[in-house]
N, C-alpha and C positions, 0 to 999 in steps of 0.2 A: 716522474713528476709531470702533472700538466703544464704543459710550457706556459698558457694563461696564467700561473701561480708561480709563476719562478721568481723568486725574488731579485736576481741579480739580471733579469730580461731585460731589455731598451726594446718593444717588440714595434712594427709596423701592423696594426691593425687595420684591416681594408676596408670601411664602411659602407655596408650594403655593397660589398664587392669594391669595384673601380669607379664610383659612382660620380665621378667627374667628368668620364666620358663615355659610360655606357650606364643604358638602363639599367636604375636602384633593384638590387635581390634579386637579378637574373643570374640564370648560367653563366652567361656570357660576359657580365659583369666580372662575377667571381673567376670565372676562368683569366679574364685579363689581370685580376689584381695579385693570385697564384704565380703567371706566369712573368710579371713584374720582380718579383720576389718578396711580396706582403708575408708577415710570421705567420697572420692570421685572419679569419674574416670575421667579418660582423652582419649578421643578419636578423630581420624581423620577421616573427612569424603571429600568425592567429589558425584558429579554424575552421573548415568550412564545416557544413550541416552534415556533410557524410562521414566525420572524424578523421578527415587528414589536416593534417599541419602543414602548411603554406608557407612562403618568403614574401611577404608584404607586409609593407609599412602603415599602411591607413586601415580603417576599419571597412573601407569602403573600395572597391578599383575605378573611381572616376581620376583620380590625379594621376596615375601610372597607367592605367590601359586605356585603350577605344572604348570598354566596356562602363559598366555600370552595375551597382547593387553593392549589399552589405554582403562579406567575403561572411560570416556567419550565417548567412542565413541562403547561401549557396551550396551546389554542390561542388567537386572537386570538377568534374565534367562541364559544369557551366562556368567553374573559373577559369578554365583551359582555352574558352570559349576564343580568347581576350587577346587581343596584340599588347603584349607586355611592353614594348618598344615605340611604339604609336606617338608617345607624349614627351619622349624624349627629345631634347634640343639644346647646342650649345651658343646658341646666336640668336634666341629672344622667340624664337617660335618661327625663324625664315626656314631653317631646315629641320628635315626630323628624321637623320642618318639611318635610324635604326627602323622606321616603319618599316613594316612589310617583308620584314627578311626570319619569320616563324618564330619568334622569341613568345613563351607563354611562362606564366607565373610559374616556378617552381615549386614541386612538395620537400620539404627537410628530409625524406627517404632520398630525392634523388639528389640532394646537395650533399649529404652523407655519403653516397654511392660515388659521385662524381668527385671528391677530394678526401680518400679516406685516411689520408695521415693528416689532414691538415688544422690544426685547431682550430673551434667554431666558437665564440659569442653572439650568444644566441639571445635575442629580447623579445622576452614575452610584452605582447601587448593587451593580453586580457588572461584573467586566469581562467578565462574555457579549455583555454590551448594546453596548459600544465598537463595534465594526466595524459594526455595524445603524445604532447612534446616529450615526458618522463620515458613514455613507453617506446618511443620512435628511438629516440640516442640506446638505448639499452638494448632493443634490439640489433643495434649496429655497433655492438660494443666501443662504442665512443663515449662512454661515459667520462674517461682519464682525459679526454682532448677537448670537453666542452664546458663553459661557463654560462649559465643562468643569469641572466641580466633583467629586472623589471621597476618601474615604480611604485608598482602594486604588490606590498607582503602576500596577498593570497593566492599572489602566482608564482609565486615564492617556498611559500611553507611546502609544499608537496616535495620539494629539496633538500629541506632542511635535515641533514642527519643520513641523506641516502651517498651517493658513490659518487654522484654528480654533480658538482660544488656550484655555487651561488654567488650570486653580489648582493648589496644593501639593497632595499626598497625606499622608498623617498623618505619615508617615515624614518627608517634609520638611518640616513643620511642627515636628516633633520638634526634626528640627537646626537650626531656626530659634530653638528653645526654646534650646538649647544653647549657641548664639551669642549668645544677648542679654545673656548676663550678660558679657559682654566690650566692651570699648570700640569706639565706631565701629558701621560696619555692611556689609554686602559690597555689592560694586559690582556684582554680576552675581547673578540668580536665575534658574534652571532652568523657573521658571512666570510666568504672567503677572500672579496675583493671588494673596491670601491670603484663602480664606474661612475664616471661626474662630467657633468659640464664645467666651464669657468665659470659661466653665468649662468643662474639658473630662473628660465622663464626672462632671459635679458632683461633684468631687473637685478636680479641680487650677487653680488660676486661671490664664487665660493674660494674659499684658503683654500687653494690647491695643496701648495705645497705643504701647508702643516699639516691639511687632512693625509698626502701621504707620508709623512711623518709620521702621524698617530697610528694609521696603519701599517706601517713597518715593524714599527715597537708593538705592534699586537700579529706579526705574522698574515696578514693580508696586501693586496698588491692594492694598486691603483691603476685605473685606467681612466682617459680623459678624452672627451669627446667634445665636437667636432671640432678638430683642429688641423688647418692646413696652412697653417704658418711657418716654415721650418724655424726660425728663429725662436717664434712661443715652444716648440716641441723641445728644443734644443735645451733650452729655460726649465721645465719638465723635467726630460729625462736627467739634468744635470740636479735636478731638487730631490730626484729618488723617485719622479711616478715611472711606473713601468710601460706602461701601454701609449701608444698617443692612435686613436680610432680616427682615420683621416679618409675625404672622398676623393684623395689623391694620394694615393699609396709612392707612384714616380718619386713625387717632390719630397714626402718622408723619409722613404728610402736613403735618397742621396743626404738629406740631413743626418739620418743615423752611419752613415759611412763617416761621415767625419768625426762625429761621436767618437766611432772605434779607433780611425786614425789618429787622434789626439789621445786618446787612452795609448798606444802602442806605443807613440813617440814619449808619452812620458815614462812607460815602462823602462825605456832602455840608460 
């Protein structure tokens, strides 16, 4: 079973790696939040002009590198260009630990290479990247270890029905929204998981916990983003969501240990 889809998981998902203290969708990131011991990571990709699939979160590399321009309409060569670590800072912009020590944007071939047991959710930010992303996990037979995460159905659909399972698009989260205020919950869902905020667009709150409810009773998981409160996670995982995606995997961690320690102590 994909461990992203286990129903009975409490998982530590590492958001954009270890993204608390190292550059978002780097190696280096992912390596520290692996060597933490995260279940799993969370990464964002797009692509550039020459069909590789990239670990970046904006459309653009001015928030995360020294560099500049739309990651579409580059090549893979000139996103390389870039100090992926450049913009990083944990004290308001006095230091920036990580310039200058060779950190470059990652492609999904070498994050795939570099943790090849490790389950990936993976968020598409545009459906250009779908058919490159479809073809990159299948190559690396990772298909059983990765989940499809996007807002957008039409980066989406290329999923639907193939080997490599999926989350809702905003639109079905919508109507997931819409159902819940109705009794019961549907036997059947169109994806395999619900990845959510609490709040969506900090404006709207979403029913966590009944959304994973309604997802239980239909056979899909829940995961819930960004959360780095152990106490809210605790809250979660105690309500049935599976995943809690945090940019501090440490402080998770040590939350889901108690988790287990209380499960064990009331076993006996």
């Amino acid at each position: 079973m994909n461990p992203l889809l286990d129903p009975a998981a409490r998982l530590v998902i590492a958001h954009r790696g270890n993204a608390a203290h190292a550059p978002e969708n780097t190696l280096e990131a992912f390596e520290e939040a692996v060597a933490l011991g995260a279940d799993a990571l969370e990464l964002d990709v797009h692509v550039t002009s020459d069909a590789h699939v990239v670990a970046v979160h904006d459309p653009t590399l001015d928030r995360t590198t020294d560099g500049s321009g739309v990651v579409g309409r580059l090549a893979l060569a000139d996103v390389r260009r870039f100090d992926a670590g450049a913009r990083f800072t944990r004290d308001g912009g006095r230091t920036h630990p990580w310039r200058g020590r060779g950190l470059r944007v990652p492609t999904l071939d070498e994050v795939l290479d570099a943790f090849p047991a490790v389950p990936l959710l993976v968020e598409l930010k545009t459906p250009a990247a779908a058919a490159a992303t479809k073809r990159t996990v299948e190559r690396h037979g990772a298909s059983a270890r990765c989940l499809m995460g996007s807002f957008l159905h039409p980066a989406l659909a290329p999923f639907r029905g193939s080997a490599i399972a999926s989350g809702a698009s905003q639109g079905e989260v919508a109507r997931l929204y819409a159902r819940a205020v109705l009794p019961g919950s549907p036997r059947r869902l169109p994806y395999h998981a619900l990845c959510i905020p609490p709040v969506y667009r900090n404006i709207l709150p979403l029913p966590v916990l009944r959304f994973a409810r309604m997802a239980r009773a239909a056979d899909a998981c829940t995961h819930v983003w960004t959360v780095d409160d152990p106490a809210r996670a605790l809250r979660y995982w105690a309500g049935g969501v599976n995943g809690i995606i945090t940019n501090d995997p440490a402080r998770m961690l040590a939350a889901a240990g108690r988790v287990i320690e209380r499960a064990l102590r009331s076993a006996v």
